[in-house]
C-alpha positions in Angstrom: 0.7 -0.8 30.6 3.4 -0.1 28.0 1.9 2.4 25.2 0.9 0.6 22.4 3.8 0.4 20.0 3.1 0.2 15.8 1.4 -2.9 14.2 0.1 -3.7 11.1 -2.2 -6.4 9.8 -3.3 -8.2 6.1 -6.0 -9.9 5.4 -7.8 -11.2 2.3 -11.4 -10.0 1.7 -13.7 -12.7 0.4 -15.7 -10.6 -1.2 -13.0 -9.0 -3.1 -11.9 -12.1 -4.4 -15.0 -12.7 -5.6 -15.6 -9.4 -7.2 -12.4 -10.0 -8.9 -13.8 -13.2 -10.2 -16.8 -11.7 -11.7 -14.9 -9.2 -13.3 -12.4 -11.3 -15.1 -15.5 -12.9 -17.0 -16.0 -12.5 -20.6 -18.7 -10.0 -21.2 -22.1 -11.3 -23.7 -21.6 -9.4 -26.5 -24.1 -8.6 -29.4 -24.4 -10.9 -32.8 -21.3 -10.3 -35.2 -24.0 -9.2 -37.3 -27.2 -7.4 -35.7 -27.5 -5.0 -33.0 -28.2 -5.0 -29.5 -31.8 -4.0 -30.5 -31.9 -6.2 -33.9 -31.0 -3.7 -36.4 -27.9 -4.0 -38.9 -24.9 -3.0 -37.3 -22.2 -0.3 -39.1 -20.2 -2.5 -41.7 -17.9 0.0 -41.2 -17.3 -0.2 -37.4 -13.6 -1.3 -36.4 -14.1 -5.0 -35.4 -14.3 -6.0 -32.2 -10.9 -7.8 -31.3 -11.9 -11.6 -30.3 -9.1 -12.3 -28.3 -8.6 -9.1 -25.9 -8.8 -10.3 -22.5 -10.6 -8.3 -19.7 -8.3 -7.0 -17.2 -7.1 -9.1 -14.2 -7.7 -7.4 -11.1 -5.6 -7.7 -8.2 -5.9 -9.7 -5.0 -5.4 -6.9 -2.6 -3.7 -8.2 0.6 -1.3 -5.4 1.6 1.4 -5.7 -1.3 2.8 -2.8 -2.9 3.9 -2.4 -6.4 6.6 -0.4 -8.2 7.2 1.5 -11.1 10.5 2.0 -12.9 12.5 2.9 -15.7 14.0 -0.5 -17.1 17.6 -0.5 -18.5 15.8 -1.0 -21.9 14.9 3.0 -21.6 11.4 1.3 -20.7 8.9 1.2 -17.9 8.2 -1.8 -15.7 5.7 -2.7 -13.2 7.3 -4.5 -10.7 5.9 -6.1 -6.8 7.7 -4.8 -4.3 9.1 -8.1 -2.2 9.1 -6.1 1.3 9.6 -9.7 3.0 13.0 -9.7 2.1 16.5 -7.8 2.9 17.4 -5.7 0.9 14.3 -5.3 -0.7 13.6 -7.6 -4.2 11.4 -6.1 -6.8 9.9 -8.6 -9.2 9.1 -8.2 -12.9 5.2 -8.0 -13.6 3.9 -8.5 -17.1 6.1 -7.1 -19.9 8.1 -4.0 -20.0 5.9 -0.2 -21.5 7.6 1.3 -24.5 5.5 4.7 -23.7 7.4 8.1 -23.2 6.6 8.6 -19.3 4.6 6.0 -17.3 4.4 7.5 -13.7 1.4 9.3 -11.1 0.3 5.3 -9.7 -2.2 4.7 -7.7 -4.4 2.0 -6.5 -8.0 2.0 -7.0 -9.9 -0.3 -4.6 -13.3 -0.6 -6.3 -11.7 -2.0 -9.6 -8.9 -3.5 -7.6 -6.6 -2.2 -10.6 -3.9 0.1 -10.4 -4.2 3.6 -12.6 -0.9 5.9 -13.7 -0.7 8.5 -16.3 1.4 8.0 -19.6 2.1 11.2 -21.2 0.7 11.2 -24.8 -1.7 8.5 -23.9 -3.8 10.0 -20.4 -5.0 7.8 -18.0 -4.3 4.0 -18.1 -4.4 0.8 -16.2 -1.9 -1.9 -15.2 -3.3 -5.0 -14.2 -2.2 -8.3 -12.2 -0.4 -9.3 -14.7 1.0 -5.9 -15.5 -0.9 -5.7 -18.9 -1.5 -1.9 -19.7 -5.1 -0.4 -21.3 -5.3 3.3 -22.0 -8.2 5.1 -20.7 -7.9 8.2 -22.7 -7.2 12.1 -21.9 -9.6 13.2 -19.9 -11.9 16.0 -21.1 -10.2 19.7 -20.2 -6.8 18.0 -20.9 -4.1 17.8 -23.7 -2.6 15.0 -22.3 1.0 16.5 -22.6 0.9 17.2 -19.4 3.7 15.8 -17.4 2.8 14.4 -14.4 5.0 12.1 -11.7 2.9 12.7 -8.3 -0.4 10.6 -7.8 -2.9 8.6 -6.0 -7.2 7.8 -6.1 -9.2 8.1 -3.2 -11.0 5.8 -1.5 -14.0 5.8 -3.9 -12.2 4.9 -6.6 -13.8 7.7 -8.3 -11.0 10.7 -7.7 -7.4 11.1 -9.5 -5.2 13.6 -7.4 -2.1 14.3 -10.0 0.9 16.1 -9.5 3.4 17.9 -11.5 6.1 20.6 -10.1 4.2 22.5 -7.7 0.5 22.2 -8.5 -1.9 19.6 -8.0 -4.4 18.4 -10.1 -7.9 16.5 -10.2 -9.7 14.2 -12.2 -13.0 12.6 -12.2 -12.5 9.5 -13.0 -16.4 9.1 -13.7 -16.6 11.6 -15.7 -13.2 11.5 -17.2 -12.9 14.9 -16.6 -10.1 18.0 -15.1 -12.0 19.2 -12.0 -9.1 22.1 -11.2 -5.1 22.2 -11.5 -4.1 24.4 -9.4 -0.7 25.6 -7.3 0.2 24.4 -3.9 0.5 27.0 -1.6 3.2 27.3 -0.1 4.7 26.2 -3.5 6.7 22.6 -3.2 8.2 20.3 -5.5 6.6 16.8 -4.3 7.2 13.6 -6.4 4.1 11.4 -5.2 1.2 11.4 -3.3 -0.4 8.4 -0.9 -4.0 8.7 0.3 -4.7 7.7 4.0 -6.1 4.4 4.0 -8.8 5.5 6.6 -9.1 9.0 6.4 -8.5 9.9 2.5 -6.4 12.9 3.4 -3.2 13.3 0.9 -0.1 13.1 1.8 3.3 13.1 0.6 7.4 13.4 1.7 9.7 16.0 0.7 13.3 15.8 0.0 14.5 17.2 3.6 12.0 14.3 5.1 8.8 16.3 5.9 5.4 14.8 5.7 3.2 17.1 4.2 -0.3 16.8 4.2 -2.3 18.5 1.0 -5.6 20.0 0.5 -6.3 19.4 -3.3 -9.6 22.1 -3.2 -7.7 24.6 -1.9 -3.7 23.5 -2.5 -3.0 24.8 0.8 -0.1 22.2 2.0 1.0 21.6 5.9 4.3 20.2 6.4 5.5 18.5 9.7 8.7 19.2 11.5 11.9 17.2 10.1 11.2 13.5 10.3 13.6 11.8 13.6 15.8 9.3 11.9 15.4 10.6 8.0 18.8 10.7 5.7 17.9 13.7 3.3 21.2 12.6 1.7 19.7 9.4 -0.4 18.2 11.5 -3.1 14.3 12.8 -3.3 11.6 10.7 -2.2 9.8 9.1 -5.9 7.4 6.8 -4.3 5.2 6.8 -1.2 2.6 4.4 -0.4 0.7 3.3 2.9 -0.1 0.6 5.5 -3.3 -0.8 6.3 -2.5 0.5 9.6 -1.8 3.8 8.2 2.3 3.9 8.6 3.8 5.9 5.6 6.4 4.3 3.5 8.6 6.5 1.6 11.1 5.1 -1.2 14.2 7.2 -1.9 15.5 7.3 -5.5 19.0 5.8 -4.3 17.4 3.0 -3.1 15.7 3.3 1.0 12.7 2.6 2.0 11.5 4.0 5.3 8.4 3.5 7.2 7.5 6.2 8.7 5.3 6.6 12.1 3.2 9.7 11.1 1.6 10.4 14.6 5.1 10.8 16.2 6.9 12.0 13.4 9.9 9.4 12.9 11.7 7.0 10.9 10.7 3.7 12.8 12.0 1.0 10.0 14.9 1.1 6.8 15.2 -1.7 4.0 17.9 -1.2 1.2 16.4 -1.6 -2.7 17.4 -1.3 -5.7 18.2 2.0 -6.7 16.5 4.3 -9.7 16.4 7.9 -11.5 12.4 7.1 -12.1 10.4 5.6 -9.1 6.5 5.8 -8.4 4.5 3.5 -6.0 1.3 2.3 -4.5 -0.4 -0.7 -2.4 -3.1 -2.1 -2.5 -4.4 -1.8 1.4 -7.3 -3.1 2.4 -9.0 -0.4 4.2 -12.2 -2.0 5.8 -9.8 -3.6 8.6 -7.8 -2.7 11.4 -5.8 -3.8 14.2 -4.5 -2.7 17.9 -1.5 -4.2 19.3 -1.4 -4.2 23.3 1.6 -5.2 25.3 0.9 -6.5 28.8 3.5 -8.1 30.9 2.4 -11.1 32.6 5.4 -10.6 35.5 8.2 -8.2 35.1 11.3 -9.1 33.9 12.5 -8.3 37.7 10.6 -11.4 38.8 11.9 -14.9 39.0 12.6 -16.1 36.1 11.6 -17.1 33.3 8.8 -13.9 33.3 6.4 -14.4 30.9 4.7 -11.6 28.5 1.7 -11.7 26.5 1.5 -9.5 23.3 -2.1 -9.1 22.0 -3.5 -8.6 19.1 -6.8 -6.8 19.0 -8.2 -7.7 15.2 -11.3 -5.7 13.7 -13.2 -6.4 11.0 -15.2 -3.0 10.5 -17.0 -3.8 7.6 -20.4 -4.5 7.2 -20.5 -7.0 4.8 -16.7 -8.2 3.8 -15.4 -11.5 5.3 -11.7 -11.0 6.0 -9.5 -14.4 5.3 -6.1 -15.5 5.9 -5.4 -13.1 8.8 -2.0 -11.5 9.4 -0.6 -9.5 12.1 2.8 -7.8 13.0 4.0 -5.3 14.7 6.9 -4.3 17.1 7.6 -6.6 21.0 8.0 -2.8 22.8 11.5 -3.1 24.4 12.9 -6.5 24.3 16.2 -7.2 23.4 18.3 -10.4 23.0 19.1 -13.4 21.4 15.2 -15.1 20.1 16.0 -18.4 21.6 18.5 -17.6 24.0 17.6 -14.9 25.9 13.8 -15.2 25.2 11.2 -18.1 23.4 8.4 -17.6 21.9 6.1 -20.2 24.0 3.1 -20.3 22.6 0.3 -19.1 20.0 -3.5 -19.0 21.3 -5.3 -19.8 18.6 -8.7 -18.0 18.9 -8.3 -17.3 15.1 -7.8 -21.1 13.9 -4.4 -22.8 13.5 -1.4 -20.3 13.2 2.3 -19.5 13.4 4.5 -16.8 14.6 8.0 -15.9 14.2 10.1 -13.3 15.7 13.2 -11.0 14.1 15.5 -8.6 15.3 14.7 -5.3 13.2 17.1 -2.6 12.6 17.1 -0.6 15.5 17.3 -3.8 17.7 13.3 -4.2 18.6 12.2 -6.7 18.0 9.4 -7.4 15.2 7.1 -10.5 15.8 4.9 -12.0 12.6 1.4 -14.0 13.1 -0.3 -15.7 10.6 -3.8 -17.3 10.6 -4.1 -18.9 7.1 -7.0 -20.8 7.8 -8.7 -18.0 9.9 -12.2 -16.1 9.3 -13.2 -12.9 10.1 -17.4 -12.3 9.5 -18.7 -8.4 9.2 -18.4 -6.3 12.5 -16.7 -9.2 14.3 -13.7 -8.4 16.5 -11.0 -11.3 17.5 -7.5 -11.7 19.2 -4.5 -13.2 18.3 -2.2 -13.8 21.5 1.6 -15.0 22.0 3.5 -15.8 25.3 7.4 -15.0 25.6 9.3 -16.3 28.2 12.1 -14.4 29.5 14.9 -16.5 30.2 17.5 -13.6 30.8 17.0 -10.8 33.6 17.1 -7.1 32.0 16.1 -8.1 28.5 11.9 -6.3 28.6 11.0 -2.9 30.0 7.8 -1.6 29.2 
């Protein structure tokens, strides 16, 4: 059997959406004249605005979102079309007249993503890119300049960067836990936390994947990434895949996904280019997916040989249902024209009605898409998504 090569997989969690719902809801609020308990309420009191809207959480199916400084001079929050070549980032909400909006990161229990405005603290951005200031947390000035950030898993952890120290917030609290130096002493522009494991990492200009210890500081840098252009400008956002792939967005404009278990460069997309960039996704991390490759008859054989490419789809949680399944990931080594050389011949459809299609990527393998919009996923369950290809040219699959 061929090794496994990458996939990746979105789905929608039901019970996200739902939690999302409930949170959009207008909260009861007290009479306009008495207490919660009765008693009159402070004429004084600053009034209550009627017509602020709760925050809109996201609907987190994979996407990641980008922040930049506008040609106004202001920031904007924009989603990050990766679907399309060269990338296409599109406008959320209004643009931020704040002095530095950067530090994003998504957190997954509010399903809303945090950043750090300097001046203002800690703030929110929304799915329709509406911002709400948080505050400074205690310990703080909230002069502090910071361009490097991500939350934890929890939701309740802030990591925060600026030069070469890392610092962390409680989020529960609102309080500093420590700032203190990484050691050795880099310069990193962002941070992404491991959709599985929580550990933080981040990209340096010379295309090293660093991971960071923010107790201690102490940082571990890999060995120069295969396939990484250090001439494109410094890395100002990094974000991950639910299948824990590390995308990396160069200032002048390159985004590369980055295989962190063998160290290389295994996709490149063009985007537009910017002196400010910070990003994050929202990656549902309760799911996961295993892509085997197992060749039916080789492509030796008469022809047409067929392959079947399987995907192994987990739903680890205990509780979520997982909706609207989607699965990609590379073909191993087949080359050729889709359609001429090889077909895609079927889909099983173990998952309900779906579709695939099939695109040459830029190192000539081939990437093949699956989606299940009408599929369903219950807690601990486990299904698999299939395709055949037909080989209709000899030499065009090795494993």
């Amino acid at each position: 059997m061929a090794t496994p090569p990458r996939s990746r997989l979105r789905a929608v969690s039901g019970r996200a959406v739902l939690m999302a719902m409930l949170v959009a809801l207008p909260l009861a609020v007290p009479s306009a004249t008495m207490g919660a308990a009765g008693a009159a309420e402070d004429p004084t009191a600053a009034p209550t605005d009627p017509t602020a809207q709760a925050p809109q959480p996201f609907t987190c199916t994979g996407d990641a979102f980008i922040v930049q400084r506008a040609a106004s001079g202001k920031f904007q929050l924009y989603h990050a079309d990766q679907t399309q070549s060269p990338l296409v980032f599109d406008p959320l909400g209004p643009e931020h007249s704040v002095g530095f909006l950067n530090s994003t990161g998504f957190n997954r229990p509010l399903q809303l993503i945090e950043g750090w405005v300097k001046g203002q603290g800690v703030v929110t951005l929304d799915a329709n890119g509406e911002m709400t200031t948080l505050g400074i947390p205690t310990g703080m000035t909230g002069n502090e300049h910071y361009y490097a950030g991500d939350i934890s898993l929890d939701g309740n952890t802030y990591y925060l960067g600026h030069g070469s120290r890392i610092a962390t917030i409680d989020l529960s609290t609102m309080t500093l836990v420590r700032d203190i130096p990484l050691n050795p002493r880099r310069g990193l522009a962002d941070y992404a936390v491991h959709p599985r494991t929580g550990v933080v990492y981040s990209v340096d200009t010379n295309g090293r994947v660093l991971t960071i210890d923010p107790v201690t500081g102490t940082t571990t840098a890999s060995a120069a990434l295969s396939g990484w252009d250090n001439t494109r400008g410094p890395v100002g956002a990094t974000w991950f895949t639910a299948s824990g792939n590390l995308l990396a967005y160069q200032n002048q404009g390159y985004l590369n996904e980055i295989d962190i278990t063998n160290q290389r460069v295994i996709s490149q997309q063009q985007g537009p280019a910017s002196a400010s960039n910070d990003g994050t996704a929202c990656v549902n991390d309760a799911i996961g997916a295993a892509l085997n490759i197992e060749p039916e008859s080789a492509a030796s054989a008469a022809l047409p040989a067929r392959i079947a490419v399987d995907f192994v789809i987990e739903n680890f949680s205990p509780s979520d249902i997982l909706t609207s399944l989607q699965a990609w990931g590379d073909l191993g080594h087949i080359f050729g024209q889709p359609g001429v050389d090889w077909t895609l011949a079927s889909m099983d459809r173990r998952v309900g009605p779906a579709t695939a299609v099939a695109n040459p990527n830029f190192d000539g393998v081939t990437d093949i898409e699956l989606f299940a919009p009408g599929s369903a996923l219950g807690p601990n369950e486990t299904v698999l998504m299939r395709a055949v290809i037909v080989l209709n040219t000899p030499g065009v699959y090795r494993a």
